[in-house]
C-alpha positions, 0 to 999 in steps of 0.5 A: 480734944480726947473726945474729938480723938475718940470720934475721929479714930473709926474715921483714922480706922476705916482708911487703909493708912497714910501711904495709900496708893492710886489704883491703876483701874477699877479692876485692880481695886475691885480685886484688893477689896476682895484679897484677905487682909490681916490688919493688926492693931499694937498698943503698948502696955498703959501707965505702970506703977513705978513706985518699986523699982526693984519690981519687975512686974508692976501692976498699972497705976490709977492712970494706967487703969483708966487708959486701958479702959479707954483703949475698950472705948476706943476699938469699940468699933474694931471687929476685933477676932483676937486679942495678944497680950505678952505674959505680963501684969500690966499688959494683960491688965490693959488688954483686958477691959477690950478683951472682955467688951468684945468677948474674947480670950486673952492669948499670951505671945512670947516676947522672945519669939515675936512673930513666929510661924504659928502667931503668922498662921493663927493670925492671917486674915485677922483683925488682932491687937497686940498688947506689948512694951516699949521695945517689943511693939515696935519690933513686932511692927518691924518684923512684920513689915520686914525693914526696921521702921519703928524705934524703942516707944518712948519710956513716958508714951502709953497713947501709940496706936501702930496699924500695920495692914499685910494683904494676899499680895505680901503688900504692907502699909503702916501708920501710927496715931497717938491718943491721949 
């Protein structure tokens, strides 16, 4: 089933999402083709040590290191331009094996400021994904959607994949795809 998922997901990505809409004419489709799109990819941290409670900043277990590897394998196909991770073991350390098959630098978001004007700039017209928590995932999602959509990921789910697209036109669509 993991590998049916694996082949399928640049399918699942290549789609604009699950709430597309009919374009009136040609001329409107032609011209969102060529409107910049910002499309960002947020994952949550993979499976972490919970072996101490008492730490508040545990590293990932075996699982959660095989996860983020095949988090690399999954945005293999992704022309990643950059790559966010919050300032935190697990989540630089499930962003790291994507960050190093694609060549790109790890860069830290505040996970007190999320979606700030500067993270707006740097990222417009971008390909990104965001690594963060169960609760600061889909916050960020909603934030850039502007209307609460998303609750807290659950405690035990590590496989969430949200895509949120935002065109020229302010226009965004969502979706979210779970892989094992």
């Amino acid at each position: 089933m993991k590998k049916i998922l694996l082949l399928l997901l640049p399918l699942f990505l290549a789609c604009n999402n699950s709430q597309k809409e009919e374009p009136e004419n040609l001329e409107t489709e032609q011209n969102e083709s060529t409107d910049q799109v910002t499309t960002y990819y947020f994952i949550r941290h993979a499976e972490k040590d919970r072996s101490n409670p008492e730490e508040k900043d545990p590293v990932l277990t075996k699982a959660g290191e095989k996860r983020a590897r095949n988090w690399a394998e999954v945005f293999k196909d992704v022309d990643l331009d950059m790559i966010y991770s919050s300032d935190f073991k697990r989540t630089k350390a499930t962003a790291k094996p994507t960050a190093k098959a694609k060549g790109l630098k790890l860069k830290i978001y505040d996970t007190s400021n999320l979606n700030d004007q500067d993270f707006q700039e740097q990222t417009a017209g971008k390909t990104v994904l965001v690594v963060g928590h169960s609760n600061t995932t889909p916050q960020f999602v909603n934030l850039i959607l502007g209307e609460e959509k998303y609750e807290n990921i659950a405690d035990d789910e590590n496989g969430a994949l949200f895509i949120v697209k935002e065109l020229s036109d302010g226009k965004k669509t969502s979706q979210v795809l779970y892989i094992n």
